[in-house]
N, C-alpha and C positions, 0 to 999 in steps of 0.2 A: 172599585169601578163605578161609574154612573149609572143609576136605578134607568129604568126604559120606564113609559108608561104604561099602565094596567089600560087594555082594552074591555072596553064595557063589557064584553063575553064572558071574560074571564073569570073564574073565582079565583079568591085570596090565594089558596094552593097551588092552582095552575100558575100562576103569575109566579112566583117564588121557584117552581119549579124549573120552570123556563130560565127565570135566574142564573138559577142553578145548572141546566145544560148549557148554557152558553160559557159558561167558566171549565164545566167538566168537558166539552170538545175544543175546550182554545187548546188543552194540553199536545194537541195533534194535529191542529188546523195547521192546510195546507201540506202534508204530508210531511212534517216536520216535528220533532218532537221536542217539549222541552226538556232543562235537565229539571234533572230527580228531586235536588231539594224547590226548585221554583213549580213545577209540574206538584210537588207535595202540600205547597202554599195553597197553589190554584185549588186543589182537591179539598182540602180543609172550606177554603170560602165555600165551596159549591155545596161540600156534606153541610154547612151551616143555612145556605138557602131551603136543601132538600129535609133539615129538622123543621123550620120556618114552614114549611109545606105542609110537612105531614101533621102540625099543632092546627093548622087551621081547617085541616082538613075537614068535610062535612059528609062524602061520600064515600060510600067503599072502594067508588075507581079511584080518588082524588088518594084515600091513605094507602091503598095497593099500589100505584105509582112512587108512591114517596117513599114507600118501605124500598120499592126495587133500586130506585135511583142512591138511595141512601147503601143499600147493599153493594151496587157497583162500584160507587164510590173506594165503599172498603176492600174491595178484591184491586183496584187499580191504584191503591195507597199499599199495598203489601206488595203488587210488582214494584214498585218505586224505592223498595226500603230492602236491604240487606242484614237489617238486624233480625235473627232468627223467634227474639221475643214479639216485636213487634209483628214479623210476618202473621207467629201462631192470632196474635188477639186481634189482625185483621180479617184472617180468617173465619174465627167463632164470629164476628162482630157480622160478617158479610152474607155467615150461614141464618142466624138468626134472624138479619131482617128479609133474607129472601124468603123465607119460612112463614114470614108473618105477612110478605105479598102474597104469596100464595094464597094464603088462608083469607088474608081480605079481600084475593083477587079470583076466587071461586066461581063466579057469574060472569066471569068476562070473555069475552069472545075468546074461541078454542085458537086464534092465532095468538094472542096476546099471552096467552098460561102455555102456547108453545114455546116463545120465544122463551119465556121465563124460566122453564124448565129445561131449555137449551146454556143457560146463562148460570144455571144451578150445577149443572153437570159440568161447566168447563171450571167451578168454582173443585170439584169432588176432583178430577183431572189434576188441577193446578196444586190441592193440598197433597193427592198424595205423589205429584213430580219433588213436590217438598222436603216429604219424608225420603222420600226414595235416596232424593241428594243426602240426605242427614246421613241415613241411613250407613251408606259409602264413607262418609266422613271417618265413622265411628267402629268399622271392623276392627280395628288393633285397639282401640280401647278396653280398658277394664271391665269386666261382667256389669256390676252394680252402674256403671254410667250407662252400658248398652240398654239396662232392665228398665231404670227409668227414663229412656228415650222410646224405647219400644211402646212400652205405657202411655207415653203422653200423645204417641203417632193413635195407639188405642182408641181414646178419647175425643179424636178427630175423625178417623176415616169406617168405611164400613164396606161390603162387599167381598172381592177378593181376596184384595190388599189387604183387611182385617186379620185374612183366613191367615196368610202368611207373617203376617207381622205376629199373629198367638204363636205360628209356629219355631218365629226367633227366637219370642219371650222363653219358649219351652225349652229350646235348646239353651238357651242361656243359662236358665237354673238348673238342668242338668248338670252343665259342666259346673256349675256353683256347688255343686250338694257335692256333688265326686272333690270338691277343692277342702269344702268345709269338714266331710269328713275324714278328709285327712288329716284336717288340723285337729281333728280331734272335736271339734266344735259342732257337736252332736244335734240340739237342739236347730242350729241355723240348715241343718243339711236336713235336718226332718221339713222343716217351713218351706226349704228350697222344693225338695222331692214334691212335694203336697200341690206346691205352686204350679208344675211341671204339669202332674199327674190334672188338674183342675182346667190348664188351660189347652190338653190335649184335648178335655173331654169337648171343651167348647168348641174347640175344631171340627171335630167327629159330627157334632149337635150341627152347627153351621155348614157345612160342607158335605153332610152325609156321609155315611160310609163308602159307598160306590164311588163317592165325588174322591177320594181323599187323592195327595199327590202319589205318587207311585212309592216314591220312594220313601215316602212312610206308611211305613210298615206299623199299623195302628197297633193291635192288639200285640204284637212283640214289645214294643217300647211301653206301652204301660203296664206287661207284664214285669219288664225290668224294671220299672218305676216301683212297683207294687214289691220285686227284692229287694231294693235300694231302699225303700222304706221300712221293709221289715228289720233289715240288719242296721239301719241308723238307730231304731227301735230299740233293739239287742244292745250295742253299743250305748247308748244312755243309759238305757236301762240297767246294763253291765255297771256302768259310771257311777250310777246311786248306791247302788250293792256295794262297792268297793270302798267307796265313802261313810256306807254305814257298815262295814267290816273297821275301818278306821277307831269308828268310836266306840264300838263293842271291845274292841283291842286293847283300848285308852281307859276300858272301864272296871275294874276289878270284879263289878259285882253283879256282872253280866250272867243272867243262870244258861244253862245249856240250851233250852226252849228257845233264847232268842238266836243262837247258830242254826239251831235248826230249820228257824223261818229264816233261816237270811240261805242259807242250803237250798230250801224249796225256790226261792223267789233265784236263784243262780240257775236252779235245773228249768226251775220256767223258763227263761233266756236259752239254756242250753236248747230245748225241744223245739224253740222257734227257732231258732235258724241250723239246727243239726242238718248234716249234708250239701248246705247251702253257705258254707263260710266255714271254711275247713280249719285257716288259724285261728278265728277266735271260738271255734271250738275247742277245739287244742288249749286256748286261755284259758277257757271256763271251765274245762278240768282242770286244771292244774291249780282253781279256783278252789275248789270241791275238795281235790285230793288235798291241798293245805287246812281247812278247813278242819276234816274227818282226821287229819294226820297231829295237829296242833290242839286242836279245841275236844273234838268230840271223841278221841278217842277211838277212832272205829279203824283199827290199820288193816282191815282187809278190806276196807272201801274205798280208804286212800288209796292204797296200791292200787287199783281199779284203776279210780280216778285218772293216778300217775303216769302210769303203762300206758293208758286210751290217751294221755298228752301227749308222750312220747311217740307214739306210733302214730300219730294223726303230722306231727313234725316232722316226725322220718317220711311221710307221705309228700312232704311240701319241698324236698329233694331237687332239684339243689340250691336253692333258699336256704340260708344259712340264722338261724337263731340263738346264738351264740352268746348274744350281746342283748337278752331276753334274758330279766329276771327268772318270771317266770316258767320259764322252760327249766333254765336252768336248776329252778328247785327243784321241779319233778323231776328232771334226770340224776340228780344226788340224791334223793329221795329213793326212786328206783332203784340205782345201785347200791343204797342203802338197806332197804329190804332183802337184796340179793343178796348181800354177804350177810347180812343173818340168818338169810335162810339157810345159805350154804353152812356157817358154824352151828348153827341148831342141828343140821342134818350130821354132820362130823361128830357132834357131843354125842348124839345118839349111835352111832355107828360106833364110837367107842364104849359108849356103855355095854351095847350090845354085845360088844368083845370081849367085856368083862368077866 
């Protein structure tokens, strides 16, 4: 467009500024709006006068002005664009320099740091109408896509919105740690639990206790968080123990001392979650009982062992483990012991007779 002439008034800043609104209100003059990519053009030249401003600036009204107008700009180039990348870095771009008016625009008349903080707020309003939409987008998506969108809404918004959007994140890796440990994939479901457990606490911390929503139920859910972490625990932990039962197995020349420590570090496992994980307690004897039955020699601690499998299985009724190794050993085991017991007792009864 054609330059206008600088009035002698003017400074270099004002003059470029002006510029620059005369291009940023054509997008609307006369109650009409342009389209989106030529309204996006117009918006580029004006943010290019309003840089031109704020370099020449020499006052702190002249670069508080040019921060702001440079800020509006980027909030009214994010309505204009439908791409979700560009919206976010119009967004950060529009926060920062409203941030840096502020801060140059400290002494300036309390109408002027109103409006501004009027224009800040419909900025906080507009990002998180944004997430909200994503948001909706993204319910039937997969965990891991939900986690990193929750995240990155994180990193933009604060207040309420915040409070809830920890509380997605939360749920989220819930149901992740409950997925991972089924797969068996112990360590991801401990990271998960942990994540959960951390970003409840920030809730509680932001929101107060008093404040929380109703329907969480604070200290029940990190109390199960705090189970759910102990038995992924157990389970890894279980996981190593079995792996170095592997190589102790594989090694001929393994002395008794190291079944032993691998016995203790099984019963560590067992103590932590006895009562609380009734089948893999029932594992982790039947761990013990092969153990004491195979390695050390100790068959009346096996039997222990076996029996307390057995009957913790018979407890998980009608759940069928059938199709469980290890059950299955301690239940041949068991019967195993039985019928010797009973021919021992028969040898003797006939000696006796004798």
């Amino acid at each position: 467009g054609e330059f206008r002439v600088r009035k002698m008034s003017q400074t270099t800043s004002e003059y470029f500024r002006n510029e620059g609104n005369s291009l940023y209100l054509s997008i609307e003059a006369n109650g009409q709006k342009l389209a989106p990519v030529l309204a996006c053009e117009r918006l580029k030249q004006a943010l290019s006068f309003y840089t031109q401003a704020l370099k020449a600036a020499n006052s702190d009204e002249d670069r508080s002005s040019a921060y702001k107008n440079i800020a509006q700009v980027y909030l009214k180039l994010e309505a204009n664009t439908d791409d979700k990348e560009k919206k976010l870095e119009n967004f950060r771009k529009a926060r920062k320099n409203f941030m840096m008016a502020e801060k140059e625009g400290k002494n300036r008349p309390g109408k002027w740091l109103t409006k501004l903080l009027n224009t800040q707020n419909k900025l906080r309003c507009e990002t998180i109408t944004f997430f909200q939409k994503w948001f909706d987008e993204i319910k039937n998506m997969d965990l891991t896509t939900r986690i990193e969108i929750y995240w990155r809404a994180l990193r933009e918004v604060s207040g309420q919105f915040e409070i809830e959007t920890r509380q997605f994140l939360a749920s989220c890796y819930i149901k992740r740690s409950i997925i991972n440990a089924e797969d068996k994939v112990y360590c991801d479901a401990l990271a998960d639990v942990n994540e959960a457990r951390q970003l409840l606490e920030s809730v509680k911390y932001l929101a107060g206790e008093g404040s929380l929503p109703e329907e969480l139920n604070y200290k029940q859910v990190v109390k199960e968080l705090w189970d759910r972490e102990n038995r992924c625990q157990a389970y890894l932990g279980r996981e190593n123990a079995d792996n170095k039962y592997i190589e102790l197995a594989n090694n001929w020349d393994c002395a008794n001392d190291d079944y032993w420590e691998l016995c203790d570090h099984y019963q560590h496992i067992l103590q932590s979650i006895r009562d609380n994980d009734t089948e893999h307690e029932a594992l982790l004897n039947s761990r013990l009982g092969k153990m004491m039955d195979k390695h050390l020699e100790s068959r009346s601690r096996a039997q222990t062992y076996y029996t307390r499998c057995v009957y913790l299985v018979d407890s998980l009724w009608p759940k069928q483990y059938t199709d469980h190794e290890w059950y299955m050993e301690a239940l041949r085991a068991k019967e195993r012991y039985q019928r010797e017991e009973t021919e021992k007792q028969d040898q003797q009864e006939r000696i006796e007779r004798q």
